[in-house]
C-alpha angles and dihedrals in degrees: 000000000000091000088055096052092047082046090061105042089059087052095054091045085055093050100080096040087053095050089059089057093050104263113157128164125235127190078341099302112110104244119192113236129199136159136209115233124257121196123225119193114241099200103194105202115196115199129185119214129206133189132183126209128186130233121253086234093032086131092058090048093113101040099054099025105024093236129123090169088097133137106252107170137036114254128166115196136185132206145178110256106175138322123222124186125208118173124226127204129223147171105266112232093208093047094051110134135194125216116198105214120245134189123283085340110144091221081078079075099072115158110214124170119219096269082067090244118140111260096162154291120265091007142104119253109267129254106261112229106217113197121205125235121218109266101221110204125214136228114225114210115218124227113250104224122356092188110046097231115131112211093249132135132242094279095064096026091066104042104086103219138108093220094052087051092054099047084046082061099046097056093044081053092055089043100057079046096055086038092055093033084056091044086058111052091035099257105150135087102230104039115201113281086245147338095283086062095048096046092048092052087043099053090040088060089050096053095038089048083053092052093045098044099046086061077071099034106023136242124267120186127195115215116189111218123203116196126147129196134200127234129173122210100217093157144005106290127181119204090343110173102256095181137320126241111213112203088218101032106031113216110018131172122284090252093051098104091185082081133083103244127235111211126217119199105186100193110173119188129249113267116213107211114176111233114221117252119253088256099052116110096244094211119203131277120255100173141344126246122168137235102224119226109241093234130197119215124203126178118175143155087242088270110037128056109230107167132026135173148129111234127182100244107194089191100059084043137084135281109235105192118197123217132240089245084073083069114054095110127073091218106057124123128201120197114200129189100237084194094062113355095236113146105251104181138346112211 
């Protein structure tokens, strides 16, 4: 009774590791499991975003600063700034196998990576190469006042009128350019102690003067977004929606017609396999590879071609079984491609 019990722990113990090399049971037998890989598109969008806001005096613009070319409404606007694609491999569901062990065959060595997907037999996972995506960074505007409070003094603040407060802005405009105007040419009595000081007033009156001056003209502001999608090329499309930009909403959904719509065309290429003679011994399948489809991906707006690249696509492409004869020997090693399942050596 103590021997079964011992007998059991060490079952137990065996189970997990088991479970990370694809052991799985079946009707109470263990079954090997593997999966081909299959590759979804991650299409990375990039939209850039612009509002526009208007200035409290944008109506006094051309009296006090003798410009019409002024913001007088508010408008928000969205537009395509770039696309990026990155594939992604994962187990096929449809292209999921089952190995039945054997003894002292060297198909019991089967190399799997988490995902489930075929690496190998008799060999290590491979290193998996990451690749690092460009990391954009964004500008934040600042709000110009949160407190609504303009840096005036009594006279205008009392006055009640929004005239008055304009004409109030616009001197204190032409002050911090007679101010600067006097820090650069040295007309001042007291100069700044060094270069750092200078620089630091300089760059207060031109952000003060910016402030001051978008209360006329208005204020826009520019926001990156970053969303990706995923789309799986299952089959040869022409001119599919991908997704649809909206200038108001950004990325809506490919029915949103309210949207501009980004085409997709998937074209693989045909694959020649030669097909065994009649008389031609079949042997029997050990285990299945693929023979990826050479695919051309195209992504435009109808008119412009925005994305274009040829991508190995193991799911539009062919099963290659290999037969049992490959592993006679106990010392054979099989290297798979777990991106695209394609055989990559036989040792």
């Amino acid at each position: 009774m103590k021997k079964v019990f011992i007998l059991a722990m060490v079952l137990a113990a065996m189970l997990p590791l088991n479970a990370q090399n694809g052991i799985t049971l079946t009707k109470g037998k263990p079954v090997l499991v593997y999966a081909l890989p299959k590759t979804e598109l991650c299409i990375e969008i990039v939209t850039e975003t612009t509002k526009q806001k208007p200035g409290i005096f944008y109506q006094y613009s051309e009296r006090y600063l003798a410009t019409n070319q002024v913001i007088t409404e508010e408008k928000t606007m969205v537009r395509l700034k770039s696309i990026r694609v990155f594939p992604r491999a994962v187990a096929d569901p449809n292209r999921t196998y089952t190995l039945t062990p054997r003894k002292l065959s060297v198909l019991n060595n089967i190399c799997i990576n988490p995902q489930g997907v075929l690496c190998g037999i008799n060999t290590g996972l491979p290193v998996e190469q990451h690749i690092e995506k460009e990391i954009i960074k964004e500008k934040n505007s600042r709000t110009i006042y949160d407190n609504g409070l303009l840096p005036l003094g009594e006279e205008f603040m009392m006055a009640g009128s929004s005239a008055k407060l304009a004409e109030g802005a616009a001197k204190q405009i032409y002050r911090i350019r007679e101010s600067r105007m006097s820090l650069l040419t040295a007309d001042v009595e007291h100069l700044p102690a060094d270069g750092a000081s200078m620089k630091a007033m300089l760059n207060g009156m031109d952000e003060q003067e910016q402030q001051l001056t978008e209360l006329f003209i208005g204020k826009t502001t520019t926001d990156i977004q970053h969303k990706t999608i995923v789309y799986v090329p299952d089959s040869a499309v022409n001119q599919q929606v991908a997704f649809r930009i909206s200038a108001f909403n950004g990325i809506v959904d490919t029915d949103d017609l309210s949207g501009k719509p980004y085409y997709i065309s998937i074209e693989p290429a045909k694959i020649k396999t030669q097909i065994p003679g009649e008389k031609e011994k079949i042997e029997k399948a050990a285990i299945n590879t693929i023979l990826p489809a050479r695919t051309k991906i195209v992504i435009t707006d109808g008119i412009n071609e925005i994305y274009n690249q040829t991508l190995e696509i193991p799911q539009l492409g062919e099963i290659i079984p290999l037969g049992e004869g490959l592993f006679v020997s106990p010392k054979v090693k099989v290297k798979i491609d777990s991106h695209t399942g394609r055989l990559i050596s036989i040792e």
